[in-house]
PADOZA-766923 format. One record per atom (N, C-alpha, C, O): x, y, z. Coordinates in steps of 0.05 Angstrom, whole numbers, plus 5000, padded with zeros to 4 digits. Each point is the difference from the previous one (the first is absolute). Layout:
# residues N
XYZ...
***
This chain:
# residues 70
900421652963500949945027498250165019499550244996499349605029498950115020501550205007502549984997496350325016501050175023501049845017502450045004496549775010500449875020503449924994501850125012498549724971502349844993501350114994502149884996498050394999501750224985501850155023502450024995496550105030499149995024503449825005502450064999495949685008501649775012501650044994501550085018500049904949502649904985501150235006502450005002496150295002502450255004501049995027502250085007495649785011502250015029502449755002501749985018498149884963502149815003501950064979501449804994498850314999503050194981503050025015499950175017501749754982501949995010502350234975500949994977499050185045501750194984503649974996501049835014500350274973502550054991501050214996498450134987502949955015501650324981502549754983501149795005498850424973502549994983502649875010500950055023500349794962502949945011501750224987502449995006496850234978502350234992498750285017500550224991498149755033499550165012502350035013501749825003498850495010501450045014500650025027501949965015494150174989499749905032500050295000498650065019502450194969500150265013497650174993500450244998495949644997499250104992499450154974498150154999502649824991499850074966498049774992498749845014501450214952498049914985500149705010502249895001496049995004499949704997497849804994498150154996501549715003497249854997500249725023501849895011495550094990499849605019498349914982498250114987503049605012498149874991499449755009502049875008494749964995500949735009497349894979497950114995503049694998499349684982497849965013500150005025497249944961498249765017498549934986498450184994501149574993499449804987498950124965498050094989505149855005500450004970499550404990499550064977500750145044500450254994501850135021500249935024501150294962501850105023498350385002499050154984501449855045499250315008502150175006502049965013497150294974501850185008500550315006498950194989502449825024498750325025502450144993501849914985498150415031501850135001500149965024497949975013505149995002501449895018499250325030500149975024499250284962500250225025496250004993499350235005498949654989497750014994498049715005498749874984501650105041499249624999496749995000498649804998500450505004496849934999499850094971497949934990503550184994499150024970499249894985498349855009501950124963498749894984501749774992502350024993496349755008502349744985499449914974497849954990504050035002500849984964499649575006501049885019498050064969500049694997500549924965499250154982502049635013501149924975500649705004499649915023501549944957499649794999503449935001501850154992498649565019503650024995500849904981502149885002496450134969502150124983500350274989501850064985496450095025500150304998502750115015502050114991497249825035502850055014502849974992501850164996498049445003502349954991501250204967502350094999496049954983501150134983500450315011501750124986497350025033501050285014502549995012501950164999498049585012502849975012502449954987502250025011497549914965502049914978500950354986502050064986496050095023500350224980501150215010501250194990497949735048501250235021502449964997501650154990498949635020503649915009501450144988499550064977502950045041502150144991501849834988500549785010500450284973502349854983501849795010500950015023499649824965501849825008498849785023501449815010495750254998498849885021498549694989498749865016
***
């Protein structure tokens, strides 16, 4: 992938926080989807480093985070 395009696709990221966030600052993460990978930040750190993976990486993180009964 071009710098250039790399560039591009990071300014069009549409972020999220967690739906088990609490909103009071504590641990959290964002993440947003863009074409066939999902990115993802620490939620108090938005110029940091972003973790990228694929969504079945995710989807299997998310199967493994969830709290019980979810």
């Amino acid at each position: 992938m071009s710098r250039e395009l790399a560039e591009r696709d990071e300014q069009s990221l549409r972020w999220f926080k967690s739906s088990y966030s609490a909103g009071n600052g504590g641990e959290c993460v964002e993440v947003a989807p863009l074409r066939g990978t999902v990115h993802i930040r620490d939620s108090k750190d938005k110029t940091g480093p972003v973790l990228t993976v694929g969504p079945g990486a995710w989807g299997a993180f998310l199967g493994m985070a969830a709290p019980a009964g979810h």
